[in-house]
C-alpha positions in Angstrom: -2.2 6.6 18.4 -4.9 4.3 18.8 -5.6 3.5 23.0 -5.1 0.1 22.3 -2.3 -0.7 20.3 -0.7 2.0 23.1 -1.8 -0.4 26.1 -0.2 -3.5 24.3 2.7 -1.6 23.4 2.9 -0.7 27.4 2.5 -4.9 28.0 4.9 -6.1 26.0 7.7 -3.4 26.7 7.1 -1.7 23.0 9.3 1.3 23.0 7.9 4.8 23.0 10.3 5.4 19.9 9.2 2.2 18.2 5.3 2.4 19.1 6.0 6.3 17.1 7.8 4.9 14.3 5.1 2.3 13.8 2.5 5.3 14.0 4.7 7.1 11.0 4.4 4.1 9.0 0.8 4.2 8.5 0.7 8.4 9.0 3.4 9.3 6.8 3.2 8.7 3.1 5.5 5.7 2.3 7.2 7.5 -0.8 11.0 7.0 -2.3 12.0 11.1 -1.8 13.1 11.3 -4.8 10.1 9.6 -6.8 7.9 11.8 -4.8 5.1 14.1 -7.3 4.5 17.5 -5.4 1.3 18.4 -6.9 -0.1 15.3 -8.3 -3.6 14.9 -8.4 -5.0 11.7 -6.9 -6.1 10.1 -9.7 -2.4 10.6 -10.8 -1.2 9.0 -8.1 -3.4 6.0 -8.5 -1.8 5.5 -12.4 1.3 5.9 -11.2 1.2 3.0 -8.0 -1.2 1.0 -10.2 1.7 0.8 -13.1 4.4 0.0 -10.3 2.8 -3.2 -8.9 2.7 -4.1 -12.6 6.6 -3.7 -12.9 7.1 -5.6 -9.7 5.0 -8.7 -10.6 1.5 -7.7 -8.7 -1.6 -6.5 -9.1 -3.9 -3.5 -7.6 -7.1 -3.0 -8.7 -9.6 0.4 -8.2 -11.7 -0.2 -5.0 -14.9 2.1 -5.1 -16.9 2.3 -2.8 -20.4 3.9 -2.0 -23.8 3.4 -2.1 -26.8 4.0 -4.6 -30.8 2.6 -4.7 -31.7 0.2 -7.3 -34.9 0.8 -9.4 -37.0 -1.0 -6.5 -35.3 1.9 -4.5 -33.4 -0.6 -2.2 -30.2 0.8 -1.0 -27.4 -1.3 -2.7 -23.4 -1.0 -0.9 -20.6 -1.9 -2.8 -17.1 -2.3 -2.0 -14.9 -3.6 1.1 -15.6 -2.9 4.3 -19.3 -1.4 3.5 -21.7 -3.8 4.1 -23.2 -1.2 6.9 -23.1 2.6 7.5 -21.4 1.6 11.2 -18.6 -0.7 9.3 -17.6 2.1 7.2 -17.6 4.3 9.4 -14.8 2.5 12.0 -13.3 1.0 8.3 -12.5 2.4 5.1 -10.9 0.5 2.7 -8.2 1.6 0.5 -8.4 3.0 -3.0 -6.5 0.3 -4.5 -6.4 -3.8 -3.5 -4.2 -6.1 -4.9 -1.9 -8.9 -4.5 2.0 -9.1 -5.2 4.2 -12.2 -4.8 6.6 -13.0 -2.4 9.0 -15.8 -2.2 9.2 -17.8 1.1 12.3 -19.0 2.2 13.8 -21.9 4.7 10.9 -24.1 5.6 8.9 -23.2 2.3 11.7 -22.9 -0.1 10.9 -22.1 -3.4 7.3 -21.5 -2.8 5.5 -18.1 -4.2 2.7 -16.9 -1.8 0.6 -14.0 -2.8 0.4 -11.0 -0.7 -2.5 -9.0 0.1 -1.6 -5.3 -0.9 -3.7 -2.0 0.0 -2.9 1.3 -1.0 -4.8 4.7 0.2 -4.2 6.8 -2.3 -3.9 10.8 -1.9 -2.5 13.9 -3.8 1.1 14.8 -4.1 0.9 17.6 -1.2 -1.0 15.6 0.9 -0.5 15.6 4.9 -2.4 13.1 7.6 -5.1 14.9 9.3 -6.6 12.6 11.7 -9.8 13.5 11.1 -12.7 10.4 11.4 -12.6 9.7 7.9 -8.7 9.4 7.2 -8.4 7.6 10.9 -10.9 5.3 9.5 -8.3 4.6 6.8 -5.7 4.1 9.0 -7.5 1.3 11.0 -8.3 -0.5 7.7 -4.3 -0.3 6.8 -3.4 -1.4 10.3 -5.9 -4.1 10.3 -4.4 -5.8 7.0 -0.7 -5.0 8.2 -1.2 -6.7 11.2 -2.7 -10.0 9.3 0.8 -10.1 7.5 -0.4 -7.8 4.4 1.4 -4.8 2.9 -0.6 -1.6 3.5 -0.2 2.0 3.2 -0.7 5.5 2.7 0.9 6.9 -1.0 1.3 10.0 -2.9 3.6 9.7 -5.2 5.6 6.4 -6.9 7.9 4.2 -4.7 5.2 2.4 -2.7 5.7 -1.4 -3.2 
């Protein structure tokens, strides 16, 4: 678990249980059990949690990301969070971005806001390693979490 979130967990009297429950969410893949795909490829995956935003009213979208020369030879970036080699490396977006809509209640009645959604998409047997690129991931799905949005880890259907 990140130093920091630990240390404000520790000032605002953030349960040990809670803080590691918190950690699961954005560790763990976020899959119904029984929608779950053992074996499915990535790319499968991606279909599959693509096509269920659709049912549910959102949107996701394919985030690529990289970096290529032009035919002056200047280095061109493209997608979120890679506007520098040191961004990337602390943040890496998710595979897919979107928005879904959520209705407000009491004071906004009535009202339909759209939600940021992110979704890191990985095979069906896929476990968190921790290594620098996946805890890379992890930031970028905390960082929109904790900005109200709805972002997680998936391999298989039942993520929205």
């Amino acid at each position: 678990m990140n130093h920091n979130i630990t240390q404000w967990a520790i000032r605002h009297g953030v349960s040990h249980v809670a803080l590691a429950e918190l950690n699961a969410m954005f560790t763990s893949p976020q899959t119904d059990p029984t929608r779950f795909i053992p074996g499915a490829s990535e790319a499968a995956v991606v279909n599959n949690v693509t096509l269920e935003a659709s049912r549910v009213g959102g949107r996701l979208f394919r985030n690529n990301t990289g970096a290529c020369k032009d035919q002056r030879g200047r280095l061109i970036r493209y997608g979120l969070c890679n506007t520098s080699k040191q961004l990337n490396e602390q943040l890496k977006s998710a595979d897919l971005i979107g928005i879904k809509p959520v209705l407000i209640t009491q004071s906004h009645v009535g009202s339909v806001i759209g939600q940021f959604l992110a979704r890191e998409c990985k095979s069906g047997d896929w476990q968190f390693k921790a290594d620098s690129h996946e805890s890379a991931q992890l930031r970028f799905l905390e960082l929109i979490a904790s900005l109200g949005g709805d972002a997680c880890f998936v391999n298989g259907e039942g993520s929205l």
